[in-house]
Structures are given as structure tokens and as C-alpha cells.
Backbone bond lengths (Angstrom), bond angles and torsions (degrees), N, CA, C in turn:
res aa  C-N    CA-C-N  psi(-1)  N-CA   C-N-CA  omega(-1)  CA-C   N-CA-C  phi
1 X - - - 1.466 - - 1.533 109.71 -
2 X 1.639 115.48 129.60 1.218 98.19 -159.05 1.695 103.92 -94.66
3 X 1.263 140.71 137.74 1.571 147.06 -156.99 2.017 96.19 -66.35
4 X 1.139 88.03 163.03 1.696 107.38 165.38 1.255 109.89 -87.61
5 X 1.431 105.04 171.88 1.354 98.97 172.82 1.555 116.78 -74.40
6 X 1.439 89.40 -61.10 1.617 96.06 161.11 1.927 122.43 -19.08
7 X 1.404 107.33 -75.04 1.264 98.63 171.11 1.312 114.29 -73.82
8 X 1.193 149.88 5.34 1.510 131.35 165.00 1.347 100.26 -90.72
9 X 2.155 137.87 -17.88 1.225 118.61 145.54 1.168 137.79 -33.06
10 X 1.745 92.61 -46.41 1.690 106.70 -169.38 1.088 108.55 -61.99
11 X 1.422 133.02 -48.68 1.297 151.00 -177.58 1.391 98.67 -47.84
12 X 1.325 133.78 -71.89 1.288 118.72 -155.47 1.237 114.60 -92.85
13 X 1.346 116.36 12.44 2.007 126.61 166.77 1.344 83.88 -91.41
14 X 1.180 132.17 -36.91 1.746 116.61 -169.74 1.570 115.15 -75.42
15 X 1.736 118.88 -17.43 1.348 121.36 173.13 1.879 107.24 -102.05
16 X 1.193 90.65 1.28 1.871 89.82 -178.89 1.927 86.56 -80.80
17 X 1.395 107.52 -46.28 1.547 115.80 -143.82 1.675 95.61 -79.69
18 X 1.136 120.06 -31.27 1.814 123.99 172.96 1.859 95.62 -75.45
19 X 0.819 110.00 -62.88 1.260 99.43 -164.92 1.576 114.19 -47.30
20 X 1.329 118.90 -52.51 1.353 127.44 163.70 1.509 102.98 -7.51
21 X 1.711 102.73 -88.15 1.427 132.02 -164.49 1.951 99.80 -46.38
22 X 1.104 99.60 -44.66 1.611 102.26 -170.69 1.511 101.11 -77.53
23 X 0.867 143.93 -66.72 1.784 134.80 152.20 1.732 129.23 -15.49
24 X 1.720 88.67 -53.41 1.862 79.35 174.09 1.350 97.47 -66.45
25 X 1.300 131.99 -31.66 1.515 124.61 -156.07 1.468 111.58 -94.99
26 X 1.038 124.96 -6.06 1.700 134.67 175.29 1.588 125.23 -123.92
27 X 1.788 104.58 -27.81 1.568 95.23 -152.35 1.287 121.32 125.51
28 X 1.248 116.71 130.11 1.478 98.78 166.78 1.246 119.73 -59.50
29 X 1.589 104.13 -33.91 1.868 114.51 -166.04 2.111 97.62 -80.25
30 X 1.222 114.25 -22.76 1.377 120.77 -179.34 1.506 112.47 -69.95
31 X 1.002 116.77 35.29 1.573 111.93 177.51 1.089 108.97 166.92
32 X 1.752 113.38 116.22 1.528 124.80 -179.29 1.842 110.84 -81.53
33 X 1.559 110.99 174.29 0.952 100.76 158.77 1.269 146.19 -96.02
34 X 1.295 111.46 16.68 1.948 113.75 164.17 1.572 94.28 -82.96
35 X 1.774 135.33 -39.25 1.738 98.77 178.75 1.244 98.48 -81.83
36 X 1.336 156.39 -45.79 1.194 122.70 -159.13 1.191 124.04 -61.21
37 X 0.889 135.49 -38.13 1.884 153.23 131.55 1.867 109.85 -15.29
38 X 1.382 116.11 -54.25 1.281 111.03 173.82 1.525 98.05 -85.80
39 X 1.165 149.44 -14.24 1.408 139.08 -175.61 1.676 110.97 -79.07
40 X 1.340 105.04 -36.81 1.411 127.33 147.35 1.746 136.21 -19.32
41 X 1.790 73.04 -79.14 2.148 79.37 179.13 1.520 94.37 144.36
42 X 1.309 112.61 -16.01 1.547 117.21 179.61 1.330 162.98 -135.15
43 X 0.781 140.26 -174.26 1.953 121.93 -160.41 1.747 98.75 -75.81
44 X 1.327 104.64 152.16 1.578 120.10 154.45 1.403 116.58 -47.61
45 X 1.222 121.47 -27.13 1.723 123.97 -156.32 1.465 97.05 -88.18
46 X 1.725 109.43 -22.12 1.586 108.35 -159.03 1.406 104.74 -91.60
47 X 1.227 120.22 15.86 1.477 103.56 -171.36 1.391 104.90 -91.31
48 X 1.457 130.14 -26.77 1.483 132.56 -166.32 1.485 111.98 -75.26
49 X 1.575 104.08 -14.14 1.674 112.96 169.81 1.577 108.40 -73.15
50 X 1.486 133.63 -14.14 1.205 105.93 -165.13 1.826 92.66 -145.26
51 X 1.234 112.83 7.09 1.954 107.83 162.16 1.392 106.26 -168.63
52 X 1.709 127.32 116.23 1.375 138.57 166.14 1.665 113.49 -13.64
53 X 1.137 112.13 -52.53 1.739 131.77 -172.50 1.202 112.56 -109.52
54 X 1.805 110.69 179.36 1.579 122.33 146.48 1.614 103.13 -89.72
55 X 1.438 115.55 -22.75 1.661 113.73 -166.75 1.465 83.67 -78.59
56 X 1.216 155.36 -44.85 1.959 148.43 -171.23 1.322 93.87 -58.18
57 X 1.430 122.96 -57.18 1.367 141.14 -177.59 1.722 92.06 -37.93
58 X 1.254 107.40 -97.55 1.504 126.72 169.05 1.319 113.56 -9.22
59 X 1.439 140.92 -70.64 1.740 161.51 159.54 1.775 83.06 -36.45
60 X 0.600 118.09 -116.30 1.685 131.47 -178.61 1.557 93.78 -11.58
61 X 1.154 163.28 -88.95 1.483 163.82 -110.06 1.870 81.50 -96.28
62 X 1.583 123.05 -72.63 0.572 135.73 171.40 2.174 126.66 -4.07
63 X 1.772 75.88 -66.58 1.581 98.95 -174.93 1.612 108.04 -84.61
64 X 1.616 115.36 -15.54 1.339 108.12 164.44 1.664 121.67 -82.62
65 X 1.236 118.04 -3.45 1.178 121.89 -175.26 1.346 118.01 -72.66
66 X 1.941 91.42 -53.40 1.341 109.01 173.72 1.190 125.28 -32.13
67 X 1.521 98.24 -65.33 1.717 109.72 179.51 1.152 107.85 -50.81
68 X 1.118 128.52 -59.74 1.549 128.62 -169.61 1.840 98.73 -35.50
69 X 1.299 114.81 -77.01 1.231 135.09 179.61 1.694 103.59 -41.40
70 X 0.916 135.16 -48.66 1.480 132.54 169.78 1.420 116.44 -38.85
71 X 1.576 109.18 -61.00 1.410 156.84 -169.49 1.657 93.57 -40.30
72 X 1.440 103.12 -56.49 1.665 122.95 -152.34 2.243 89.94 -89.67
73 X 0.824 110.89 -45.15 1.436 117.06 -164.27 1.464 94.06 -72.38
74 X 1.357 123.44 -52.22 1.524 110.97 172.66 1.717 126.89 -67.67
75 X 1.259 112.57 -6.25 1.386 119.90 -173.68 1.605 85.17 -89.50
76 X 1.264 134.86 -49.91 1.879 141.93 -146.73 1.986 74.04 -78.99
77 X 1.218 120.21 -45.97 1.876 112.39 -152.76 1.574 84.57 -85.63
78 X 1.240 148.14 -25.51 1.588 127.16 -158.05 2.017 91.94 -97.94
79 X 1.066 114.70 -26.52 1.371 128.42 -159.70 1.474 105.20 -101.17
80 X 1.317 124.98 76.92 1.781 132.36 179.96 0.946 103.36 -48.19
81 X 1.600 128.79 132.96 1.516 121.28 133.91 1.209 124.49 -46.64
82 X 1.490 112.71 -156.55 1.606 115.46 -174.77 0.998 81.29 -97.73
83 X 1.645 100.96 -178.83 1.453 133.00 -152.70 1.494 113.14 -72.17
84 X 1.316 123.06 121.46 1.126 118.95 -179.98 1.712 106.94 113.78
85 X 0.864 120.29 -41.28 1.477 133.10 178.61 1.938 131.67 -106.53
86 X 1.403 91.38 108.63 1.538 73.71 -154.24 1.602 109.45 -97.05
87 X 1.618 113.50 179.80 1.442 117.97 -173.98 1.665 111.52 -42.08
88 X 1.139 118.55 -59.97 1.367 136.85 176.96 1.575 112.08 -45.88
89 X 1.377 120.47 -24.65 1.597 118.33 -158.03 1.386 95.53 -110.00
90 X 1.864 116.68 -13.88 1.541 113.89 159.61 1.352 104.18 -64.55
91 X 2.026 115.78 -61.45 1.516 114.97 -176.77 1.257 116.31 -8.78
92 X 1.657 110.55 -68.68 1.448 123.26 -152.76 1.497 98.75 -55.94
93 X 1.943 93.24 -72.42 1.536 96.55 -167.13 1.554 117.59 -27.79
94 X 1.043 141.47 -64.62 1.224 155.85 130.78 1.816 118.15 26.12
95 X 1.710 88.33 -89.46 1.526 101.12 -177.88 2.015 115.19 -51.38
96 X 1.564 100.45 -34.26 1.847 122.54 -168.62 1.590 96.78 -84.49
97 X 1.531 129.54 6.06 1.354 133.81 -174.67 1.325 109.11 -82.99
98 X 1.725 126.89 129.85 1.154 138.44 140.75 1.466 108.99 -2.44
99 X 1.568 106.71 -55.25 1.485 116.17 -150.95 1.794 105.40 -77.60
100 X 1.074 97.33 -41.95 1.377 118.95 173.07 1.744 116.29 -69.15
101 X 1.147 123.22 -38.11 1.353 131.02 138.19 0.756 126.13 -26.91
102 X 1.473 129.06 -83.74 1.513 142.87 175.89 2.124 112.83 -55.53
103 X 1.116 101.24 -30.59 1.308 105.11 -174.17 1.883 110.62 -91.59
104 X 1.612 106.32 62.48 1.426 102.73 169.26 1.529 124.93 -62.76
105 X 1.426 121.34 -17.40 1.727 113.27 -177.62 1.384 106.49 -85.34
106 X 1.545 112.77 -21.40 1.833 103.30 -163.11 1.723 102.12 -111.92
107 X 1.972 111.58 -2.13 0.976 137.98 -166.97 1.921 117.80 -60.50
108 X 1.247 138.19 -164.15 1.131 153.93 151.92 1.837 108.26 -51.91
109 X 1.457 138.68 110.11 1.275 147.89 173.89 1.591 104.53 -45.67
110 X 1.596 112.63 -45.72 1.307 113.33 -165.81 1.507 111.22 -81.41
111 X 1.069 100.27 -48.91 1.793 100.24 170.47 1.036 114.72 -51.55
112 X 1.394 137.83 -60.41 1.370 129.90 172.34 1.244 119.05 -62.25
113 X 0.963 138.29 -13.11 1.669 115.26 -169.15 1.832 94.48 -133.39
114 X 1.046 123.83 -21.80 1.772 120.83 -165.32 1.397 94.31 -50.27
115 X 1.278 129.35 -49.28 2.057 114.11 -173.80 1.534 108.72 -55.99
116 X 1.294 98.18 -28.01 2.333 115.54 -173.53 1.952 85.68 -62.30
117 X 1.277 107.18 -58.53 1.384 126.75 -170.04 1.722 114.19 -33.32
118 X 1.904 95.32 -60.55 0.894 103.90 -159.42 1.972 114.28 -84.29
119 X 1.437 84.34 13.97 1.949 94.15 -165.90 1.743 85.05 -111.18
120 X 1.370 131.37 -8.54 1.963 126.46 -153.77 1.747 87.15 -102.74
121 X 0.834 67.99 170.24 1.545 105.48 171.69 1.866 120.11 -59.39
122 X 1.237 125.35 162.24 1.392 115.72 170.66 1.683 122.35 -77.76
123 X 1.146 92.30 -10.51 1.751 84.37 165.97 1.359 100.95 -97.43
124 X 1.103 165.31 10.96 1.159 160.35 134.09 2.211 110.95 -59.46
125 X 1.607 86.92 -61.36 1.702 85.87 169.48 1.419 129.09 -74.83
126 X 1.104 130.73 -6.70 1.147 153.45 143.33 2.114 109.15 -31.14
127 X 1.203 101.94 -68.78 1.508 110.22 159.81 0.932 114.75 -46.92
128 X 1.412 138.02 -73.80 1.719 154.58 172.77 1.993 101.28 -29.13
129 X 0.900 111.57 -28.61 1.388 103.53 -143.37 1.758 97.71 -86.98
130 X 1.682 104.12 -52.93 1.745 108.40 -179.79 1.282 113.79 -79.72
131 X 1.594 121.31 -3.70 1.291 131.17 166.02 1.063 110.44 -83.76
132 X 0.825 159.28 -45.45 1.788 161.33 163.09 1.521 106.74 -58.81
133 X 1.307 123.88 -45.04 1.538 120.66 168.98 1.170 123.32 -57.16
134 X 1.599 114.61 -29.25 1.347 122.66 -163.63 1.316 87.84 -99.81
135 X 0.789 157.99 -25.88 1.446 161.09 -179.48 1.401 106.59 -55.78
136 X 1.361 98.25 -65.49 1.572 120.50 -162.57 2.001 108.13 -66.75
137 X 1.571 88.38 -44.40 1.421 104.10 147.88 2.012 120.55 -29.05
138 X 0.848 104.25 -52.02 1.836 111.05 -169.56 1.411 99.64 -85.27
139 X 1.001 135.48 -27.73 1.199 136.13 -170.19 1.271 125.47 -121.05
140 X 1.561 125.12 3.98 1.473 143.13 131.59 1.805 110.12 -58.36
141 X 1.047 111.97 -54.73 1.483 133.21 -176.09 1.566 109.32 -61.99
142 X 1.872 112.75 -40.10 1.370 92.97 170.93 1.361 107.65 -74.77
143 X 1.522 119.02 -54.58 1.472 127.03 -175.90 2.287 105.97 -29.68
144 X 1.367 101.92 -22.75 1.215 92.99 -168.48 1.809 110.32 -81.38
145 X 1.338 99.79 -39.29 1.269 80.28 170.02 1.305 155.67 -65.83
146 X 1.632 103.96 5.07 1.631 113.94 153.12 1.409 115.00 -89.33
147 X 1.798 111.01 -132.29 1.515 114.17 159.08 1.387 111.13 -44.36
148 X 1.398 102.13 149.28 1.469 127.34 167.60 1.495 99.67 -76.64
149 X 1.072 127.40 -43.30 1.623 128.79 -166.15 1.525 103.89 -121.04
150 X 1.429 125.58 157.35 1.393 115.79 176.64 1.546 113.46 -110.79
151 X 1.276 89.82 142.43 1.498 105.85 -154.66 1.608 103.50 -26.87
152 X 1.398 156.37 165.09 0.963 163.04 118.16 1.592 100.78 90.73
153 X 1.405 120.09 -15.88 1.708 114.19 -165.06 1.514 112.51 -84.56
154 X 1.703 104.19 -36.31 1.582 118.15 178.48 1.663 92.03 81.85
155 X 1.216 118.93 27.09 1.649 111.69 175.05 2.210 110.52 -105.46
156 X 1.285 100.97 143.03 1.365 94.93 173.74 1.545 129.07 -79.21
157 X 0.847 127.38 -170.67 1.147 119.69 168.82 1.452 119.06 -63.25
158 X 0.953 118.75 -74.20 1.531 125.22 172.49 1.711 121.24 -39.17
159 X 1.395 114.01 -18.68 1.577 142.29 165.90 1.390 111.06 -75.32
160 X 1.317 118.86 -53.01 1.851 139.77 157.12 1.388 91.09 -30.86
161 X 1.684 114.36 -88.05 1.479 114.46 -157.36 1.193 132.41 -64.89
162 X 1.730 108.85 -7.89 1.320 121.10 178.65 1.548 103.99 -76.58
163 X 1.473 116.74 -46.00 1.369 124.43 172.95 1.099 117.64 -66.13
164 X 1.417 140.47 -18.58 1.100 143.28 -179.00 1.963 116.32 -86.50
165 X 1.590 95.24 -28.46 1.684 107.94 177.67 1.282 94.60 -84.33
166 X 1.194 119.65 -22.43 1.785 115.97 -165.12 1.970 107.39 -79.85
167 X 1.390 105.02 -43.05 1.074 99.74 -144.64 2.226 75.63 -87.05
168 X 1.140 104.34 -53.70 1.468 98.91 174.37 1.234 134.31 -1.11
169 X 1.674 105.75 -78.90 1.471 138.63 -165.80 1.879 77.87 -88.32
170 X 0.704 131.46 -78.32 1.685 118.02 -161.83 1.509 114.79 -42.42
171 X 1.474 131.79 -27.00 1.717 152.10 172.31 1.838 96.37 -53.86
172 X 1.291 107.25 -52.91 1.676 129.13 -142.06 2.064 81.95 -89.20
173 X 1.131 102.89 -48.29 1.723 94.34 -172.52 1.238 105.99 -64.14
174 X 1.672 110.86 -47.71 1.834 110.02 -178.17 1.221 122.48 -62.30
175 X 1.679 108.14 -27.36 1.484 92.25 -173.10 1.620 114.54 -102.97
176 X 1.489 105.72 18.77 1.722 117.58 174.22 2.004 90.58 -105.47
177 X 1.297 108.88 -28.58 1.705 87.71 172.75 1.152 124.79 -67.36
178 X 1.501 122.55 -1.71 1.721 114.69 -165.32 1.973 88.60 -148.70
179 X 1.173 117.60 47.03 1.403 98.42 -167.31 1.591 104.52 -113.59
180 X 1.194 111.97 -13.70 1.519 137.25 149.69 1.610 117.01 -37.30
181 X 1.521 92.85 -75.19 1.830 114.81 -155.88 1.518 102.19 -100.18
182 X 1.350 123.54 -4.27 1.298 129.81 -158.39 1.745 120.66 -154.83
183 X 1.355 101.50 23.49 1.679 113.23 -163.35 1.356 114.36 -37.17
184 X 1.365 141.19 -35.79 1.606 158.37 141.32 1.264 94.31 -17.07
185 X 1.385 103.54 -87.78 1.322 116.05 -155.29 1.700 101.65 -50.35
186 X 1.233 124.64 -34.43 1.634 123.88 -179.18 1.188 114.57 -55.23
187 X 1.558 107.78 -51.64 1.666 121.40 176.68 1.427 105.13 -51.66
188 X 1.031 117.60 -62.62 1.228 127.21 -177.22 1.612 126.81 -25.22
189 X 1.474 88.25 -55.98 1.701 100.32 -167.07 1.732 101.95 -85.44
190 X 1.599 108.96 -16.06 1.521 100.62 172.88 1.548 93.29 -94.83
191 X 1.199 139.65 0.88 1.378 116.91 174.35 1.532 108.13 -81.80
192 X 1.459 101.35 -62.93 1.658 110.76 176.66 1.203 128.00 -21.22
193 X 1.842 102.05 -65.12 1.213 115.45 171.84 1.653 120.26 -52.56
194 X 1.270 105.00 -52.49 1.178 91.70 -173.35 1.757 130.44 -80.12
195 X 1.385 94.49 -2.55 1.509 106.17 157.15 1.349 137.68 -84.73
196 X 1.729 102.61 -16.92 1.783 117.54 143.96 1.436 125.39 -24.96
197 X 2.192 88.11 -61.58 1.572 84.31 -148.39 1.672 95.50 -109.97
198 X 1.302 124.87 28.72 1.194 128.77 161.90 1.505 97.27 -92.56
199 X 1.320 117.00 -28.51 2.033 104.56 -167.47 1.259 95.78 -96.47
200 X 1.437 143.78 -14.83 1.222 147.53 -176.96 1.480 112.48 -57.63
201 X 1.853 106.67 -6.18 1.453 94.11 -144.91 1.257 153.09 68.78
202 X 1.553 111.96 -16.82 1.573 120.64 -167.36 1.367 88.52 -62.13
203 X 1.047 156.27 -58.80 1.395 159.95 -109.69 1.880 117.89 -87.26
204 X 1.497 104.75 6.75 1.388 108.55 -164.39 1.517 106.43 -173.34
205 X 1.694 118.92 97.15 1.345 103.42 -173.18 1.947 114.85 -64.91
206 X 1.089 113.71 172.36 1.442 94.46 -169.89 1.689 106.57 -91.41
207 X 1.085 125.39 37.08 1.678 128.57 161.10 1.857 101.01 -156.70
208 X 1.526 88.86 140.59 1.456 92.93 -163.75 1.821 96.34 -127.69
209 X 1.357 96.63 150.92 1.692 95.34 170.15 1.442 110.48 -125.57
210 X 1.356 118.24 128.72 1.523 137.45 -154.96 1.362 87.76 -73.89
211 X 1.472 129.09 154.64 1.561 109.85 165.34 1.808 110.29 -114.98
């Protein structure tokens, strides 16, 4: 029976969206394509109907993650907590979490895979590249609506969010490299860190708009 379009969409959002999960959680190189395909729902033969490669595969899983992750970070920054605590100071708590640590398939795209990233090919970084801009994008833009500069640092906004993706995603890689052989030491580096950039202030431009 030959598929719709419709369901041959469905089909290949359903191998973009496994593959994702099986990539943050293995690697790009950690997972061929007969399981991701059987992790799926479907044959080995079917994958050449709906992406040239595993690296298109890869770019595509990749670039859906992002969004997802965009998706979620602008809903936490447009959507205030209560008083005293702002959208951004959930982000962190969040991203600097054990839980979030331990959870590489349902986890952050960039943390898990950016070292995969930085070893692939250009159609692989190609994905990486407007996903991280656009990112950095949302979170220059909140930082803007307070100070232009942060208090005492002389950094801009867009300088803020670079430091803020940097020190983030770099917390989340160190403390999944030693979280095995060194569980302390894991806590640690997501506690520290994330008690940096909660006292840093970054976490709340200083004028806010209720929505």
C-alpha cells in the first residue's frame, strides 16, 4: 500500500525524533542505521526513502533538537516566575541539574553532541552553527532588556550570552565526564558553577515586563 504524504511526513518526523534521542545518548558514531530504524518502528531498507545519509540524518536530528531546546528556553524567559525569581534563574537551575546531567537522550542537543559536532563533517556543523546563534540570539535579547553592559564586567549583551552558553554547556560536559568515577566531583562542578552564575546576577535583566 503505497503511504500518503501526510503519513510518509509522519514517518520521517518519527525517525528525525528517535534518532535525536539515540545520538544525544550514544554519539553520532554510537548508533548505526539498522537500530535507529528498528528503534523507530522500521525496516533498514526504509531509510534511503526519506534522507541520502546518516550525516543528513545527523544535520536534521541535530537541527530538530535545537529548536526544540530554543522552543523550551523562550517559553521559561517570556513566562516569569514568582516574585523574586526570574525565568532565566529557573533555566539555569535546570540546565546545572543532576537530572539534566544524567538525562543525555531527553537532555540539551548541544551538550551532548557539540564534541560529535566538532569531530563531523560540514554538513553536520552547518546545523550546529544557526542553532547556537539563534540561541545566543534569545538570550542576548533578554539580557538586553535591562543594562546594556553588566554591572562591573563592561560586557554586552551578546558578550553575557556568549558567556552564559559557554560556561553552561561546558559545566554539563565536565560534570558527565567524571560522573561515573567521580560522582562528587560532578555535583560539584554543577553546583559551583551554577552558584557563579546565579550570584553574578546574570540571571535577571534589571527591568522586567509582566506578560
Amino acid at each position: 500500500m503505497k503511504l500518503t504524504k501526510e503519513k510518509a511526513a509522519d514517518n520521517r518526523q518519527s525517525i528525525i525524533e528517535t534518532a535525536g534521542r539515540l545520538f544525544r545518548e550514544r554519539g553520532f558514531d554510537g548508533v548505526g542505521v539498522a537500530d535507529l530504524m528498528k528503534a523507530a518502528g522500521f525496516t533498514h531498507g526504509g531509510f534511503y526513502n526519506h534522507f541520502p545519509s546518516k550525516a543528513a540524518l545527523a544535520a536534521e536530528a541535530a537541527s530538530s533538537g535545537m529548536k526544540q531546546s530554543r522552543s523550551q528556553l523562550l517559553d521559561v524567559l517570556m513566562n516569569e516566575q514568582k516574585p523574586g525569581r526570574s525565568g532565566l534563574a529557573k533555566h539555569v537551575e535546570y540546565y546545572l541539574s543532576p537530572e539534566h546531567r544524567d538525562d543525555r537522550a531527553g537532555g540539551c542537543t548541544i551538550a551532548s553532541l557539540a564534541g560529535d559536532a566538532g569531530r563531523g563533517n560540514e554538513e553536520i556543523q552547518a546545523s550546529f552553527a544557526p542553532g547556537i546563534e539563534e540561541e545566543l540570539n534569545i538570550l542576548a535579547s533578554y539580557f538586553a532588556k535591562g543594562d546594556s553592559k553588566d554591572q562591573g564586567s563592561g560586557l554586552s549583551a551578546r558578550e553575557r550570552a556568549i558567556q552564559l552558553m559557554s560556561e553552561l554547556v561546558g559545566a554539563v560536559i565536565l560534570a558527565r565526564a567524571v560522573a561515573h568515577a567521580n560522582p562528587s566531583l560532578s555535583d560539584q562542578i554543577l553546583e559551583v558553577t551554577r552558584r557563579n552564575i546565579l550570584g553574578k546576577g546574570a540571571t535577571r535583566p534589571r527591568s522586567r515586563r509582566r506578560r
